[in-house]
KEFI-389685 format. One record per residue (C-alpha): residue number from 1; residue in three letters; x, y, z. Coordinates in Angstrom, 3 decimals. Example, Ala and Ser with C-alpha at 12.3 -4.5 7.8 and 13.67 -1.06 7.14 Angstrom:
! residues 2
{num = 1; residu = ALA; xx = 12.300; yy = -4.500; zz = 7.800} .
{num = 2; residu = SER; xx = 13.670; yy = -1.060; zz = 7.140} .
END
This chain:
! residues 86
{num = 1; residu = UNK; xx = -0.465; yy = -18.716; zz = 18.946} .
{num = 2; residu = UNK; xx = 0.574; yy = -19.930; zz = 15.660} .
{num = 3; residu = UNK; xx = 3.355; yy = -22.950; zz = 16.031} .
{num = 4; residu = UNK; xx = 4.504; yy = -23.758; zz = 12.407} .
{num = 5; residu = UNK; xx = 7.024; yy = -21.618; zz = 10.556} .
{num = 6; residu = UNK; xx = 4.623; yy = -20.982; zz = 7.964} .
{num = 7; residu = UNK; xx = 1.740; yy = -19.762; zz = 10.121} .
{num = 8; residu = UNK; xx = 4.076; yy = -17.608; zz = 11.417} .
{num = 9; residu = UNK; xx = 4.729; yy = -16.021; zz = 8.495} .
{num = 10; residu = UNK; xx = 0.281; yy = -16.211; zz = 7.533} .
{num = 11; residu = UNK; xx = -0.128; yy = -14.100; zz = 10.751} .
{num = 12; residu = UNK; xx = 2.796; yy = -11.225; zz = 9.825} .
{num = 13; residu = UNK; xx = 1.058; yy = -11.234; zz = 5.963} .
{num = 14; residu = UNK; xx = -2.834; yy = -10.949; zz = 7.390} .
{num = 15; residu = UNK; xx = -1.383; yy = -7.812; zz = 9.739} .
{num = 16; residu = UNK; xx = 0.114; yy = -6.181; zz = 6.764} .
{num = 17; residu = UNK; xx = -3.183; yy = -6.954; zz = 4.399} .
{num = 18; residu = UNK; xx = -5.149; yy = -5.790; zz = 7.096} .
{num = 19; residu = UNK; xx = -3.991; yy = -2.634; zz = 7.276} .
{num = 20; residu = UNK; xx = -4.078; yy = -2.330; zz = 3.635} .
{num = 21; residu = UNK; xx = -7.776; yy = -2.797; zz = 3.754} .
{num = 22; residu = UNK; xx = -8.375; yy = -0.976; zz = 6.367} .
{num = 23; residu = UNK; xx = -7.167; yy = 2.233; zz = 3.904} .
{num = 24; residu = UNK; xx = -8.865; yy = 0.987; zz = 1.056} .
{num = 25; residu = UNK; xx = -12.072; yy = 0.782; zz = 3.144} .
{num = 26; residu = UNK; xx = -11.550; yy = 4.200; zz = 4.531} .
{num = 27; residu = UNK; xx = -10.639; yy = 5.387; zz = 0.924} .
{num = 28; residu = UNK; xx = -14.013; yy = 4.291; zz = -0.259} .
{num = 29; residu = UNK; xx = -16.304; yy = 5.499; zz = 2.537} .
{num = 30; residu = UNK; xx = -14.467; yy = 9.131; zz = 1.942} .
{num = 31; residu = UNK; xx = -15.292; yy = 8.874; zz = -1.748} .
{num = 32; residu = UNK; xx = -19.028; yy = 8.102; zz = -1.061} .
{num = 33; residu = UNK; xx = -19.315; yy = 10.913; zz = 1.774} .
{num = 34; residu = UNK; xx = -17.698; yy = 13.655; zz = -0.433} .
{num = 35; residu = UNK; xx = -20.264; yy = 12.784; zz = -2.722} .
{num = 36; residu = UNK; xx = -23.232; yy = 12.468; zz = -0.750} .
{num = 37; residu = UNK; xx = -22.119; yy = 15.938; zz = 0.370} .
{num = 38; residu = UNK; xx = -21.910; yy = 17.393; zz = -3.170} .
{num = 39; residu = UNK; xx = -25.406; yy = 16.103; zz = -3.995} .
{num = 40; residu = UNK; xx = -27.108; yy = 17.268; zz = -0.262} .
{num = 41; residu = UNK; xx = -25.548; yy = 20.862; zz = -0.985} .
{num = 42; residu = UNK; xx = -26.948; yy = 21.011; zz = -4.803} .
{num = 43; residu = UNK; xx = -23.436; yy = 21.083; zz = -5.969} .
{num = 44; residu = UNK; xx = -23.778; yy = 19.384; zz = -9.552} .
{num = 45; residu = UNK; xx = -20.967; yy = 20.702; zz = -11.177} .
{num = 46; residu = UNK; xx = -18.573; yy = 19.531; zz = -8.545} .
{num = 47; residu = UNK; xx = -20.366; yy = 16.310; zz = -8.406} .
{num = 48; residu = UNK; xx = -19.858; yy = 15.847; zz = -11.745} .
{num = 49; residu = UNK; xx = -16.613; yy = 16.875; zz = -11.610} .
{num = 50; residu = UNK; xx = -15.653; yy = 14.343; zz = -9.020} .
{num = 51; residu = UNK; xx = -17.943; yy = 11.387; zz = -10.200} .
{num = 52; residu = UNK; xx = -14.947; yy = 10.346; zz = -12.661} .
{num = 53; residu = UNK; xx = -12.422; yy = 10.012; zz = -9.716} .
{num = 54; residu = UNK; xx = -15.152; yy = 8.587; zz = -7.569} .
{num = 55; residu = UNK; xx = -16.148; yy = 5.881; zz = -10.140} .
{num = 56; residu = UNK; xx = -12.163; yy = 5.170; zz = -10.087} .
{num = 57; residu = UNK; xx = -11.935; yy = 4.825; zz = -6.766} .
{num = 58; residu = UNK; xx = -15.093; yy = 2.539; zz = -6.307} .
{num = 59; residu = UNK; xx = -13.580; yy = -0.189; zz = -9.099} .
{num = 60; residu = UNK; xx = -10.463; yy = -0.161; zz = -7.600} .
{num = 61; residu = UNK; xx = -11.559; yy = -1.470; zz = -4.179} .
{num = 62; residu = UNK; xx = -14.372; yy = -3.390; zz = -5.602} .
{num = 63; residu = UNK; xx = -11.242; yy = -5.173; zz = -7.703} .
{num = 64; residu = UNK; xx = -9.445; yy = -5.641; zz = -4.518} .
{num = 65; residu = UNK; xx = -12.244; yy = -7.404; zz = -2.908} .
{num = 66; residu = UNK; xx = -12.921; yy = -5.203; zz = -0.095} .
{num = 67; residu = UNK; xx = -15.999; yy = -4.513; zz = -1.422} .
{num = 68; residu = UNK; xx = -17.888; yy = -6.605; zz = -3.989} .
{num = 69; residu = UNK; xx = -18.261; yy = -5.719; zz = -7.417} .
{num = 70; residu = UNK; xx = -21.956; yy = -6.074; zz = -7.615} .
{num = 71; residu = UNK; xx = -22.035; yy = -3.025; zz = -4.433} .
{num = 72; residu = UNK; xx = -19.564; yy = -0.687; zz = -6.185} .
{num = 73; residu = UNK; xx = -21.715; yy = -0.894; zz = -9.435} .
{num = 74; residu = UNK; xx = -24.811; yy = -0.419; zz = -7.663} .
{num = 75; residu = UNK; xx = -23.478; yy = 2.722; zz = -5.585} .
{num = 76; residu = UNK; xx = -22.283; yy = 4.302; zz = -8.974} .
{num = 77; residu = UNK; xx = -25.096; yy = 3.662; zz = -10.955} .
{num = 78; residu = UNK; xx = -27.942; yy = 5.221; zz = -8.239} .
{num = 79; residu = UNK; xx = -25.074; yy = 8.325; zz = -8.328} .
{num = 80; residu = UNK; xx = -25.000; yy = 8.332; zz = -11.461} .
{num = 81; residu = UNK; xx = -28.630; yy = 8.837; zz = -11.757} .
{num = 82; residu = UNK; xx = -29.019; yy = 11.299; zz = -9.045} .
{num = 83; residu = UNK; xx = -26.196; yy = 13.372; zz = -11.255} .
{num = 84; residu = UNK; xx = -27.243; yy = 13.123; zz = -14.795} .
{num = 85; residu = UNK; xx = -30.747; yy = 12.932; zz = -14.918} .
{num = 86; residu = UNK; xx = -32.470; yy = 16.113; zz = -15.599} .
END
């Protein structure tokens, strides 16, 4: 149990970011499954309609450190090529 005022207050804040993460994590892993489904099904044109807004979303959690920048690069670059090669 936390016994300063201030670690108080570090436990209430790590809740509140936890739960924030926890969305931005589930955000992301919905973004890379709706892909992966548009590419098993042969659905190029709705991949490529969605790769924008996936790309977004990738950056923006890679910015807020739940996942590194170096993974969200990688994922959209090997989607990228799946997408627009050929």
């Amino acid at each position: 149990m936390p016994n300063t005022k201030s670690a108080i207050r570090r436990v209430r804040r790590v809740k509140k970011q936890t739960q924030v993460n926890r969305i931005r994590k589930s955000k992301y892993k919905k973004a890379v499954k709706q892909m992966e489904t548009y590419l098993n099904a042969k659905e190029k044109e709705k991949a490529k309609k969605f790769f924008s807004k996936f790309q977004s979303i990738l950056m923006q959690v890679a910015k807020s450190g739940v996942i590194s920048k170096n993974t969200s690069s990688r994922k959209i670059s090997r989607i990228s090529k799946k997408i627009f090669s050929k």
